[in-house]
N, CA, C and O atoms as a GROMACS GRO file, in nm:
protein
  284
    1UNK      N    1   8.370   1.957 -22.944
    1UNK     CA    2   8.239   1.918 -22.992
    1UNK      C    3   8.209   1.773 -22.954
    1UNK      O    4   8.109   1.750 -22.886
    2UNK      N    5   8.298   1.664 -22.996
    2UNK     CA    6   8.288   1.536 -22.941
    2UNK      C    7   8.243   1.533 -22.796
    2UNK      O    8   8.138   1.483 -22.754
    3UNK      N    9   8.330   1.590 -22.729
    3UNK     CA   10   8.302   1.546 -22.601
    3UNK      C   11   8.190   1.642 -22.490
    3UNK      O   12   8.189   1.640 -22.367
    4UNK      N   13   8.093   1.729 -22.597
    4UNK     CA   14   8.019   1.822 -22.567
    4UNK      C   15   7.860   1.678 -22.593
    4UNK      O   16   7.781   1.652 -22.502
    5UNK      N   17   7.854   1.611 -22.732
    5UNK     CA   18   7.787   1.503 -22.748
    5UNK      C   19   7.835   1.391 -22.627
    5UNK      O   20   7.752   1.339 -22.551
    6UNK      N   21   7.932   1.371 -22.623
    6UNK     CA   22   7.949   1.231 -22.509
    6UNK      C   23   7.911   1.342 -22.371
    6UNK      O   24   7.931   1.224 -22.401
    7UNK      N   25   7.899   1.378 -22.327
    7UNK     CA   26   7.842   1.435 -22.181
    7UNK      C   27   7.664   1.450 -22.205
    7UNK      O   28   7.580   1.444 -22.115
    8UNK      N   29   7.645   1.466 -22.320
    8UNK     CA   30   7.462   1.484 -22.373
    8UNK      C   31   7.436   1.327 -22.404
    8UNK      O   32   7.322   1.295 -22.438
    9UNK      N   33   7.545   1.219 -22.393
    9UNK     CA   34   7.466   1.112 -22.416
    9UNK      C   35   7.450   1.119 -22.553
    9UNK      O   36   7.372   1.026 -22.576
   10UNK      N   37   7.480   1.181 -22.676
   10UNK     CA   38   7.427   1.162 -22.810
   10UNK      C   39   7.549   1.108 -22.918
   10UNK      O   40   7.531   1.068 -23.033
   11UNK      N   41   7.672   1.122 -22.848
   11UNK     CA   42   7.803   1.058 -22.962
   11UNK      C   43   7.748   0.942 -23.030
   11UNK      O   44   7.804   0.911 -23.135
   12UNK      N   45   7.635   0.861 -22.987
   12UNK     CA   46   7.628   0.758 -23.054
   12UNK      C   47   7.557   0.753 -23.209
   12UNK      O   48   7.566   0.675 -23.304
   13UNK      N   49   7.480   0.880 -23.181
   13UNK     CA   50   7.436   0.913 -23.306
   13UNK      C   51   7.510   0.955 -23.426
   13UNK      O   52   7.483   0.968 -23.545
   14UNK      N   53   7.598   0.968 -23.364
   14UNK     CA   54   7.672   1.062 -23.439
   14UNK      C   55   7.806   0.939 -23.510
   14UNK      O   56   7.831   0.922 -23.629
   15UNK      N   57   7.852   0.890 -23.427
   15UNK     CA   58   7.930   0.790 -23.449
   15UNK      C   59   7.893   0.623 -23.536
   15UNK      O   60   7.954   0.556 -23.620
   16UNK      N   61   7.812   0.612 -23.490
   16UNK     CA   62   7.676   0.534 -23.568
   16UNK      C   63   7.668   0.409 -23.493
   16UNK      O   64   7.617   0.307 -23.541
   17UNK      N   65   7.727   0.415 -23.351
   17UNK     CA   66   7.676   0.338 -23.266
   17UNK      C   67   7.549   0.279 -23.241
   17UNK      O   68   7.550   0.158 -23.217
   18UNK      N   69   7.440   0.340 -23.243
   18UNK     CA   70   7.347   0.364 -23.186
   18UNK      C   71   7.288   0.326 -23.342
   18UNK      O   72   7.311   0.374 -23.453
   19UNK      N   73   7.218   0.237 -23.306
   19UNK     CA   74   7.085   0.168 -23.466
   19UNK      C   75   6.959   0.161 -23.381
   19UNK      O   76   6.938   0.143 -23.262
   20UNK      N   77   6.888   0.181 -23.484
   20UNK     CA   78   6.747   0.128 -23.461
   20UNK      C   79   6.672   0.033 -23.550
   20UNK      O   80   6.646   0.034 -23.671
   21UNK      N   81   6.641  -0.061 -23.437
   21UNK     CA   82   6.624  -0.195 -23.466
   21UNK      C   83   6.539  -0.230 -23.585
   21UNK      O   84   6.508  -0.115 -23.616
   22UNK      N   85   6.479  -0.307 -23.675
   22UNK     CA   86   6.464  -0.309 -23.743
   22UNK      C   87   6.276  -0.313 -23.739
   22UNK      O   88   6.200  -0.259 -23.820
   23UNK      N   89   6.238  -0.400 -23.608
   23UNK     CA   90   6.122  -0.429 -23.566
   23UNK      C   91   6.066  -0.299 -23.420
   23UNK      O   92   5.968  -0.302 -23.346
   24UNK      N   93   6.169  -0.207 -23.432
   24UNK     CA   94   6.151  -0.103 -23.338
   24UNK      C   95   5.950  -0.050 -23.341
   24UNK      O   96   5.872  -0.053 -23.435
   25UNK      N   97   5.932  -0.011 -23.212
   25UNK     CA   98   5.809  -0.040 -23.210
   25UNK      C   99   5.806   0.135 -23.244
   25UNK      O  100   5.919   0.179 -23.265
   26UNK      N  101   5.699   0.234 -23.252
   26UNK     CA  102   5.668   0.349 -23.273
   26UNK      C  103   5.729   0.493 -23.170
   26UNK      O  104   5.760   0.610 -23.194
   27UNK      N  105   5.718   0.363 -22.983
   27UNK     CA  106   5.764   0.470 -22.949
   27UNK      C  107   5.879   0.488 -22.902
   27UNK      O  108   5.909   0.579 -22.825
   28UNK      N  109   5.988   0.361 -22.964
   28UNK     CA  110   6.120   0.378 -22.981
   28UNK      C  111   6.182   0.427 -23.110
   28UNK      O  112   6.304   0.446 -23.109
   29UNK      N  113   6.123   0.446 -23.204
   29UNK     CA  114   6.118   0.513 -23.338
   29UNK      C  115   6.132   0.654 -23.327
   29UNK      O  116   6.200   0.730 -23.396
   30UNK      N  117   6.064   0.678 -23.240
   30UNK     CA  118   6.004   0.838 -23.207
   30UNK      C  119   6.187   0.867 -23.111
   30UNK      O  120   6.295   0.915 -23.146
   31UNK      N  121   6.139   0.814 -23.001
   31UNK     CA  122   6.296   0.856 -22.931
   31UNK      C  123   6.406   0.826 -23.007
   31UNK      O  124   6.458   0.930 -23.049
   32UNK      N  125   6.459   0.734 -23.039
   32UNK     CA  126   6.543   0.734 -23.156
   32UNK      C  127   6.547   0.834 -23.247
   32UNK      O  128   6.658   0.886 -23.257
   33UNK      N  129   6.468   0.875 -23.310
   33UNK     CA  130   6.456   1.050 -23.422
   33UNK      C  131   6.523   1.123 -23.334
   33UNK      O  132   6.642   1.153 -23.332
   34UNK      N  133   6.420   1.156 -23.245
   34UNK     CA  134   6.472   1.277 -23.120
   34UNK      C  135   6.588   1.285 -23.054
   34UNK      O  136   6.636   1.398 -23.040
   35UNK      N  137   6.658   1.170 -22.999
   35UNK     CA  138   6.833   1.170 -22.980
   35UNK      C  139   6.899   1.227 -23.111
   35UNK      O  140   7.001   1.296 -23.097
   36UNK      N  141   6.843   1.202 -23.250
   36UNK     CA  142   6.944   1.192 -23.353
   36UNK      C  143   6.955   1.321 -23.378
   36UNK      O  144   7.062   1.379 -23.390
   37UNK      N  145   6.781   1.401 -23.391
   37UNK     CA  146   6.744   1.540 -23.331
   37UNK      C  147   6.852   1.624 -23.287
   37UNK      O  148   6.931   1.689 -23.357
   38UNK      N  149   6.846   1.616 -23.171
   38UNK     CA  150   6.973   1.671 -23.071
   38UNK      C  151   7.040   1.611 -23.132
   38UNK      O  152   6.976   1.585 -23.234
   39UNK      N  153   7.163   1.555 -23.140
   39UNK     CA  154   7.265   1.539 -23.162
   39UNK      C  155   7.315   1.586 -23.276
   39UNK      O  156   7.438   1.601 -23.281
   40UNK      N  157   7.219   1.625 -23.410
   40UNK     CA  158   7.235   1.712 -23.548
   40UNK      C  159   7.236   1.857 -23.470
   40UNK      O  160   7.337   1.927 -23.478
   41UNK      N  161   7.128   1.899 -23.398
   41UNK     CA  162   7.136   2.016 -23.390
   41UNK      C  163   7.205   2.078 -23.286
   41UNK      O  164   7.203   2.199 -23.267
   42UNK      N  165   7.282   1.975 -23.198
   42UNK     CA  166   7.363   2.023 -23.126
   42UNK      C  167   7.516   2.066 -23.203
   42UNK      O  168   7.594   2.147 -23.154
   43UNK      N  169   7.540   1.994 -23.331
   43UNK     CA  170   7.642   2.073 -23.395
   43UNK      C  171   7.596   2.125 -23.496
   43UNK      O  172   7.678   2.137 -23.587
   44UNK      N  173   7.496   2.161 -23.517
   44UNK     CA  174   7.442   2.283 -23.629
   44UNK      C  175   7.532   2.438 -23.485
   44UNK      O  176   7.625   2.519 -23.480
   45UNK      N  177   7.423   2.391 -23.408
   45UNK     CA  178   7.411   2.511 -23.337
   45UNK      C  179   7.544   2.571 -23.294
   45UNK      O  180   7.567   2.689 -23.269
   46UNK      N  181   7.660   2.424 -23.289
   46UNK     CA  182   7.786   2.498 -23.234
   46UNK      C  183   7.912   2.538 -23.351
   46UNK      O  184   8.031   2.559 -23.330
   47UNK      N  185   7.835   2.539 -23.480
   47UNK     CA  186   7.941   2.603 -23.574
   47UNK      C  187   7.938   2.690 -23.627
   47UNK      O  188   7.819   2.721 -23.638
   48UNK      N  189   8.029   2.798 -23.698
   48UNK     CA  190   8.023   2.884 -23.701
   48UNK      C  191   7.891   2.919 -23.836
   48UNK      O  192   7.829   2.831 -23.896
   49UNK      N  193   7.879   3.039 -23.853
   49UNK     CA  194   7.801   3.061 -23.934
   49UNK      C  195   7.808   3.015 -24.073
   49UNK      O  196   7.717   2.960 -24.136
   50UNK      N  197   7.970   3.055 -24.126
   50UNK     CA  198   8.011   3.062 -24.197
   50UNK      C  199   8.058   2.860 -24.245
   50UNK      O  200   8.085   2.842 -24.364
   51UNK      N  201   8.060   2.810 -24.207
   51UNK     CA  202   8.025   2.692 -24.217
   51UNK      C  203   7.905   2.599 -24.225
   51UNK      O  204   7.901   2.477 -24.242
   52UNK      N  205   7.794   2.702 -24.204
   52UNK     CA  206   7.648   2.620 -24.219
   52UNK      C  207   7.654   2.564 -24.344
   52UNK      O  208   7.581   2.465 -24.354
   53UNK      N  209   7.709   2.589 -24.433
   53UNK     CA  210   7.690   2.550 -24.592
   53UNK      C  211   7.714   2.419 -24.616
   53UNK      O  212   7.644   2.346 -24.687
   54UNK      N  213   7.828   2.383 -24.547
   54UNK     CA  214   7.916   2.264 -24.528
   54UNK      C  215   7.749   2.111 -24.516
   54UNK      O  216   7.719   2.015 -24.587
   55UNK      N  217   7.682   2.180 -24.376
   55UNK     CA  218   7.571   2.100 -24.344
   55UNK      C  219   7.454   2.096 -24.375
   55UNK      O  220   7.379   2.005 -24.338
   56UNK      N  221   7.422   2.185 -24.443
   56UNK     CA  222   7.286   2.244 -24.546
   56UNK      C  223   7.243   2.092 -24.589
   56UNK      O  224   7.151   2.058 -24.514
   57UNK      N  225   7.278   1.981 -24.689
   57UNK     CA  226   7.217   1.889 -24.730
   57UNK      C  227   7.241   1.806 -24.682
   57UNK      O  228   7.210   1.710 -24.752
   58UNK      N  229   7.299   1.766 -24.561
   58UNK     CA  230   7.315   1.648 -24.422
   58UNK      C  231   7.158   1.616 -24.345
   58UNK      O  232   7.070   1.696 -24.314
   59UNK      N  233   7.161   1.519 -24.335
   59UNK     CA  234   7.076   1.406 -24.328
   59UNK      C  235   7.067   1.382 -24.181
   59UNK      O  236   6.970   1.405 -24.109
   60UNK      N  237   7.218   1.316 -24.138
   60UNK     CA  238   7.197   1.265 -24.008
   60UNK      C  239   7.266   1.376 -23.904
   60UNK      O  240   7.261   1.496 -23.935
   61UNK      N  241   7.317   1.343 -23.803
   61UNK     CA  242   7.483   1.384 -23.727
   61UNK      C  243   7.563   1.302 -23.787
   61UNK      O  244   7.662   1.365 -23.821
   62UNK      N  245   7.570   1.194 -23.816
   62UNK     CA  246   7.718   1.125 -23.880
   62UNK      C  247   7.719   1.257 -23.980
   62UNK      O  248   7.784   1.360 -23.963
   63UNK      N  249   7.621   1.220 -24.100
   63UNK     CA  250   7.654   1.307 -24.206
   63UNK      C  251   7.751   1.388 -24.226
   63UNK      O  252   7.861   1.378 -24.282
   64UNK      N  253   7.656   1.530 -24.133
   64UNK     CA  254   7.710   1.658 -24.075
   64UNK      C  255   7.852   1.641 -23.996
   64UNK      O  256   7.944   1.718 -24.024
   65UNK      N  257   7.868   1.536 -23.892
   65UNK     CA  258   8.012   1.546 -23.845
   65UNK      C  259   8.130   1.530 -23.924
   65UNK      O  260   8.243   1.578 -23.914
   66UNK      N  261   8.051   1.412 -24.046
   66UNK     CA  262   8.178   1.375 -24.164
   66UNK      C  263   8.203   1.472 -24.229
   66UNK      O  264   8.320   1.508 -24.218
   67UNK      N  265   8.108   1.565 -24.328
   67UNK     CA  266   8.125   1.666 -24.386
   67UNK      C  267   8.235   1.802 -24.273
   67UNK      O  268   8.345   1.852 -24.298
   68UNK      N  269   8.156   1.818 -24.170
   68UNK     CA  270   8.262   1.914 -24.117
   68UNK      C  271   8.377   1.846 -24.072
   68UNK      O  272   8.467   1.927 -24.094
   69UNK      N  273   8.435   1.730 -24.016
   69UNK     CA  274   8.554   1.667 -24.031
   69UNK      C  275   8.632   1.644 -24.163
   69UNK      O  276   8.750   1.614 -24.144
   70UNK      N  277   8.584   1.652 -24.325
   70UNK     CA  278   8.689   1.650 -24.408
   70UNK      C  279   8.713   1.779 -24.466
   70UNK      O  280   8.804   1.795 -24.547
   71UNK      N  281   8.618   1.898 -24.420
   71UNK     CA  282   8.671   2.002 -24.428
   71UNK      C  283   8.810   2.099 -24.404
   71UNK      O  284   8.807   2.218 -24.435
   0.00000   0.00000   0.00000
């Protein structure tokens, strides 16, 4: 899964590399969502069913990666 995000360019979301600035203008706001976007729903999409529960009230990709990592 990690290295399915680092080839999409999105580990950073996920890792919490990746901030958005504080004075970020609208249409770096917007792309910023949309990486974070993908990068949540790129591991929604790659777990099993039976684990969606785990990510049901996750927020970000960190979130979701932490929750399915202390599982």
């Amino acid at each position: 899964m990690r290295h399915l995000l680092l080839a999409k360019g999105l580990w950073k979301y996920v890792d919490g590399s990746a901030v958005l600035a504080g004075k970020a203008n609208a249409q770096a706001q917007a792309k910023f969502r949309q990486k974070s976007q993908k990068a949540f729903s790129t591991i929604v999409l790659a777990i099993s069913t039976s684990q969606l529960y785990l990510v049901t009230f996750c927020k970000s990709p960190r979130d979701a990666w932490e929750a399915l990592k202390n599982f």
